[in-house]
C-alpha positions, -999 to +999 in steps of 0.1 A: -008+217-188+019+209-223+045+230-225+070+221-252+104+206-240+131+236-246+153+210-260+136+189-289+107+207-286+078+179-278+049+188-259+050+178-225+035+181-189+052+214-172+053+192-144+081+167-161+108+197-174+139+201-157+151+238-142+164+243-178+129+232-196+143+201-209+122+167-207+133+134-191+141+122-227+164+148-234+182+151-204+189+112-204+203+124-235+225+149-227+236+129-197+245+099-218+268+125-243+286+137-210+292+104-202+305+093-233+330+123-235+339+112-198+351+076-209+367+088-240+389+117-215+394+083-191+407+057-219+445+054-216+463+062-249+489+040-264+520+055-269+530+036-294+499+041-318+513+068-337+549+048-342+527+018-355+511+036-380+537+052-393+562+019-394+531+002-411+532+026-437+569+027-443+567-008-444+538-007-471+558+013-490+587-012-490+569-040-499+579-040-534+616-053-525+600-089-516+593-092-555+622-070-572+650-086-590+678-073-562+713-079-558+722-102-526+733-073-512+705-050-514+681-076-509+700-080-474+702-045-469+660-037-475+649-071-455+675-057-424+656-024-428+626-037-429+633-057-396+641-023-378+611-013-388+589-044-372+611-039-344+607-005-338+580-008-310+609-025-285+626+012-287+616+034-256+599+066-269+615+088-293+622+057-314+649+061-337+639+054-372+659+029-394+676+045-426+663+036-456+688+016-478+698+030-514 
């Protein structure tokens, strides 16, 4: 006898539905979701993800002081801010940001 599958709704034999009326189709399915969402709960987070993004955007932003007309001085002072910043992932978390120069 077809029944249709509770789940997508294909016509199966009774005999191949689950307790919940699903077919063997479907509830590979929904076993490979729940196994998906358990890898993405096991995968270890990187700490320092969030600090990487945001030095790589300061730093984007800074980029213009490799190609400005600057003063010695300033030039020294934006390239030593813009080493903190590269080095900011050798700081134990909370990093503390460099200050950016004048």
């Amino acid at each position: 006898m077809l029944t249709r599958c509770t789940y997508c709704d294909h016509h199966v034999h009774t005999a191949t539905l689950d307790a919940k009326g699903r077919c063997g189709n479907c509830v590979n399915d929904v076993k490979r979701r729940w196994d998906h969402r358990k890898e993405r709960r096991e995968t270890v987070v990187d700490p320092y993800e969030g600090v990487r993004a945001q030095r790589n955007m300061l730093l984007a932003a800074t980029d213009w002081t490799n190609f400005a007309p600057l003063s010695a001085e300033r030039k020294a002072a934006w390239d030593a801010y813009r080493q903190a910043l590269r080095d900011i992932t050798e700081q134990p978390i909370p990093v503390e940001w460099p200050v950016k120069p004048e």
